[in-house]
C-alpha positions as CSV (number, residue, x, y, z in Angstrom):
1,X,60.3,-7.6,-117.3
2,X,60.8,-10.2,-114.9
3,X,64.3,-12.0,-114.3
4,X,63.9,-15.5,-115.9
5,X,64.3,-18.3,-113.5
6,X,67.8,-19.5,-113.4
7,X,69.1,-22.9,-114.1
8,X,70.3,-24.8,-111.2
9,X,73.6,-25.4,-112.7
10,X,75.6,-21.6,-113.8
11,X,76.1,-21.2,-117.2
12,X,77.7,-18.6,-119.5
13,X,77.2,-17.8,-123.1
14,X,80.2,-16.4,-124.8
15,X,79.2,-13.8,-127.7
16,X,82.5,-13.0,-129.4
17,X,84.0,-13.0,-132.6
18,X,87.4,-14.1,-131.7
19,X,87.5,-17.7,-132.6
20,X,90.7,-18.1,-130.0
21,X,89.7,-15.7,-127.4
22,X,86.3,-17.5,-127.2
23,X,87.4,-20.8,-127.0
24,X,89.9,-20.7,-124.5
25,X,87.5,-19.0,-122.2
26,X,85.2,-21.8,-123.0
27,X,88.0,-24.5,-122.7
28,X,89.0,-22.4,-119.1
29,X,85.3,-22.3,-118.1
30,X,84.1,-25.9,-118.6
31,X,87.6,-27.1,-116.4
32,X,86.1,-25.7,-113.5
33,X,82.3,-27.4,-114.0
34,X,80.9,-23.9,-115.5
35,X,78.7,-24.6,-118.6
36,X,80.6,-22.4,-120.8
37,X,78.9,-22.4,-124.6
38,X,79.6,-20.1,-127.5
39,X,76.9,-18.4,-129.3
40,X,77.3,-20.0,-133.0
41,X,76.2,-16.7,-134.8
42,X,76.5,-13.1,-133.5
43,X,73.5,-11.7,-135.3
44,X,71.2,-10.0,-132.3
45,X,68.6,-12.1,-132.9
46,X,70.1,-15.6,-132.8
47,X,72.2,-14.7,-129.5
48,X,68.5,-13.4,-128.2
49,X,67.0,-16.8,-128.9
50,X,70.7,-18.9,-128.0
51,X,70.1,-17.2,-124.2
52,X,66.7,-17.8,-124.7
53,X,67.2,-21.4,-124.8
54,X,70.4,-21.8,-122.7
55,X,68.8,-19.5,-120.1
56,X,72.6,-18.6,-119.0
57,X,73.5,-17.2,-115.5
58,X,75.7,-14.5,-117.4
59,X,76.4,-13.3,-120.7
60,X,80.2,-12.5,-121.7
61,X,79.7,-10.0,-124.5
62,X,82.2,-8.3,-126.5
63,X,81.7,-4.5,-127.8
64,X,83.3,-5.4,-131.3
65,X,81.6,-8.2,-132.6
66,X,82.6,-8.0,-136.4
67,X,80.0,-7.3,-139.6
68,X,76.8,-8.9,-139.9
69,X,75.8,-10.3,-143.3
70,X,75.8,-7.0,-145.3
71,X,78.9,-5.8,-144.1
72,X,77.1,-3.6,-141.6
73,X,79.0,-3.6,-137.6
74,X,77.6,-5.7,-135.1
75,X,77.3,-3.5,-132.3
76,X,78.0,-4.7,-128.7
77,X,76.3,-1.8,-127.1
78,X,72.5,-2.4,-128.5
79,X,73.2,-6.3,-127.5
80,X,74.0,-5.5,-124.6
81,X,70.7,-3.1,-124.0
82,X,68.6,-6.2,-125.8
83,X,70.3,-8.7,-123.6
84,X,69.6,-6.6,-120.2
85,X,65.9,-6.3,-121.6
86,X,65.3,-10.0,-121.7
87,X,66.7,-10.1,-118.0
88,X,69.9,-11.4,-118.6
89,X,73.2,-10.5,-116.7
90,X,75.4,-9.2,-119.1
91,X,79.6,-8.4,-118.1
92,X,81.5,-6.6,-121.1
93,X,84.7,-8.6,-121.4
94,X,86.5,-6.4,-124.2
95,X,89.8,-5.4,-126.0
96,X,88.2,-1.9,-126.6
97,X,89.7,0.6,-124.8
98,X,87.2,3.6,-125.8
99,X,86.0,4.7,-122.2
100,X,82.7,6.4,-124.2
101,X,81.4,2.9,-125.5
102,X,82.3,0.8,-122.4
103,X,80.0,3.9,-120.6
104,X,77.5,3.7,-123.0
105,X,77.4,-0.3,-122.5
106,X,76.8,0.3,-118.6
107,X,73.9,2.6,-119.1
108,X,72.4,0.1,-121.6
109,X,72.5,-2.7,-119.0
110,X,75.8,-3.7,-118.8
111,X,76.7,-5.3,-115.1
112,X,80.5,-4.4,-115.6
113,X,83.6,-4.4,-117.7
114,X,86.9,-6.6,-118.0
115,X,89.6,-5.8,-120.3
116,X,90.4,-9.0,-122.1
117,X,94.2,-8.3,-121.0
118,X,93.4,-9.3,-117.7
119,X,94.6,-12.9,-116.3
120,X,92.1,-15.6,-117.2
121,X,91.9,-15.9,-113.0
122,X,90.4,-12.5,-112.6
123,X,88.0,-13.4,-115.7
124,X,87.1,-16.4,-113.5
125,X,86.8,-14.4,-110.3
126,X,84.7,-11.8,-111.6
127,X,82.1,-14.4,-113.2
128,X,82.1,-16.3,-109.8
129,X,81.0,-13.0,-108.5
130,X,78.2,-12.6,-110.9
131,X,76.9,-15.9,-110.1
132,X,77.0,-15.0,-106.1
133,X,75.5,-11.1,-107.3
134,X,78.2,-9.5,-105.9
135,X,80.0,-6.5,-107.8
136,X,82.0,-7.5,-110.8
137,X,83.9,-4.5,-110.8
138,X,85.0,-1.6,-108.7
139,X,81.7,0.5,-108.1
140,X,83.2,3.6,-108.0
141,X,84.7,2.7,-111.4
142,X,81.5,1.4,-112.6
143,X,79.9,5.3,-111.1
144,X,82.4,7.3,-112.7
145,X,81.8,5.9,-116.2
146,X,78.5,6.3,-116.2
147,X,79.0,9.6,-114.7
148,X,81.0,10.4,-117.5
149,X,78.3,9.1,-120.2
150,X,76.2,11.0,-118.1
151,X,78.0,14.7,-119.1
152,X,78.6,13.8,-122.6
153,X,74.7,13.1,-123.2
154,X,73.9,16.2,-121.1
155,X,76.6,18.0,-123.1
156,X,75.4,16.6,-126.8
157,X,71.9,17.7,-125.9
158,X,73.0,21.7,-124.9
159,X,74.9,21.6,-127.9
160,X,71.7,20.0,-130.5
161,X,69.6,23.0,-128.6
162,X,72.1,25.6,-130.3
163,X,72.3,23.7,-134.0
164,X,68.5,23.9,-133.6
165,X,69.2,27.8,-133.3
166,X,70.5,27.8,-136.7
167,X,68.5,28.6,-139.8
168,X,68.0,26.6,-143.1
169,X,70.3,28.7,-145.1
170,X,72.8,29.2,-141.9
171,X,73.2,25.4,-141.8
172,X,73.9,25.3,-145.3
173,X,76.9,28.0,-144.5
174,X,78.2,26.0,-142.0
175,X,78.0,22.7,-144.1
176,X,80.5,24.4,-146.9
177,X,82.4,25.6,-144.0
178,X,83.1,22.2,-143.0
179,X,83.8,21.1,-146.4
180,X,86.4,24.0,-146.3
181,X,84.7,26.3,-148.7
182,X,86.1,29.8,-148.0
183,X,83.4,32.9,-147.4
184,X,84.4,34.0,-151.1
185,X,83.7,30.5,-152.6
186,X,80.5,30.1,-150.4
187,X,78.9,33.5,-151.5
188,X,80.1,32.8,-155.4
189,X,78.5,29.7,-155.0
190,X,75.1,31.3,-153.5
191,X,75.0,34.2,-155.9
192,X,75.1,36.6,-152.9
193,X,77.5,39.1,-151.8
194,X,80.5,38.6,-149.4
195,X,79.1,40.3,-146.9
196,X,76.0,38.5,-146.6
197,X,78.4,35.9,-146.2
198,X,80.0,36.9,-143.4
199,X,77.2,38.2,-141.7
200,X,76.0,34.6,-141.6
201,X,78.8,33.6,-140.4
202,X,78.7,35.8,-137.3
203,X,75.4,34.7,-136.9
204,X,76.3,31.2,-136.3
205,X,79.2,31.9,-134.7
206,X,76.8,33.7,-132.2
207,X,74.6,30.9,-131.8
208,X,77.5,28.3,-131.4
209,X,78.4,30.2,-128.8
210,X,82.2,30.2,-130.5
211,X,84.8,32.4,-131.3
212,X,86.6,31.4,-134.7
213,X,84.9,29.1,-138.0
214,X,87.7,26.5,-136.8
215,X,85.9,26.1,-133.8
216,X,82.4,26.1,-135.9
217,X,83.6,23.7,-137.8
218,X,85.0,21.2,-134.9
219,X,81.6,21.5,-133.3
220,X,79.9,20.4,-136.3
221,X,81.8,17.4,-136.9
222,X,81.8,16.7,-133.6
223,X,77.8,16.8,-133.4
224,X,77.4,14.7,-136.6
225,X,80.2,12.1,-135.2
């Protein structure tokens, strides 16, 4: 989609859920002629139609944007994809320190990331930047993120290949293994022997590609997490 033409004057839309936060950045922004505005509701689509109308130079989005309506979270990440799709410039200023979502941000669309512990200057600086398209952040940082994200999608997919391995009734195995049903209980349950048991339990051990249940059982949780 083509990049919306730009107003002549910069301006920002803050989308953030931290009345404070957000208004001292506006406050900050508007004292040095930027047309700082806050987005008055943080439900996707209204921030969608706010940059929409405002048509801003750059979006300041946080990750952690609170619960919509129904007590559902308000993700930062699909905004961020969403924002990028309409064509607008997006830089993650967050308190979130979880490397995997500010990754997953960047490969959505995100230009860069600020941690909202940095001076108010360097927030300044880096939108200045934004405005002139020059980096907002280190690029190497910025490459080894998504690098990262990168691995862990390449990782999640070798490991979905070898749950896909695993038949219908060796699934269900597993599930009471992660509910920490012992082989006894599991076979009791199934109204087969013990043995059968633990031969199912080699067998997804085998397709896991893991030595022990404990490890089994971390790689399930991990998968469903």
């Amino acid at each position: 989609m083509p990049t919306p033409d730009r107003p002549v004057s910069p301006s920002v839309l803050i989308v953030d859920d931290h009345e404070l936060f957000s208004a001292a950045v506006e406050m900050t922004l508007r004292g040095r002629g930027i047309n700082a505005v806050r987005a008055p509701s943080l439900a996707p689509p209204d921030v969608l139609a706010q940059a929409a109308e405002l048509r801003p130079s750059l979006v300041l989005l946080d990750l952690d944007l609170g619960n919509d309506a129904a007590g559902r979270p308000l993700d930062g990440v699909t905004l961020a994809r969403d924002l990028n799709r309409d064509g607008w410039q997006v830089l993650l200023v967050t308190g979130s320190t979880e490397r995997q979502r500010i990754a997953e941000a960047l490969a959505a669309g995100a230009a860069a990331w600020l941690s909202k512990s940095v001076p108010f200057e360097d927030l300044i600086y880096a939108i200045l930047d934004g405005f002139a398209g020059r980096p907002m952040m280190d690029p190497a940082e910025r490459q080894e993120l998504l690098s990262e994200y990168r691995a862990r999608q390449a990782q999640r997919r070798a490991t979905k290949q070898m749950f896909d391995q695993l038949t219908k009734r060796e699934r269900q195995v597993l599930a009471a293994l992660v509910e920490g049903k012992r082989a006894k209980v599991i076979a009791e349950e199934s109204y087969v022997s013990i043995a059968t048991v633990r031969s199912q339990i080699r067998s997804i051990l085998a397709k896991l590609n893991v030595k022990s249940q404990l490890e089994a059982v971390a790689l399930a949780k991990e998968q469903d997490g």
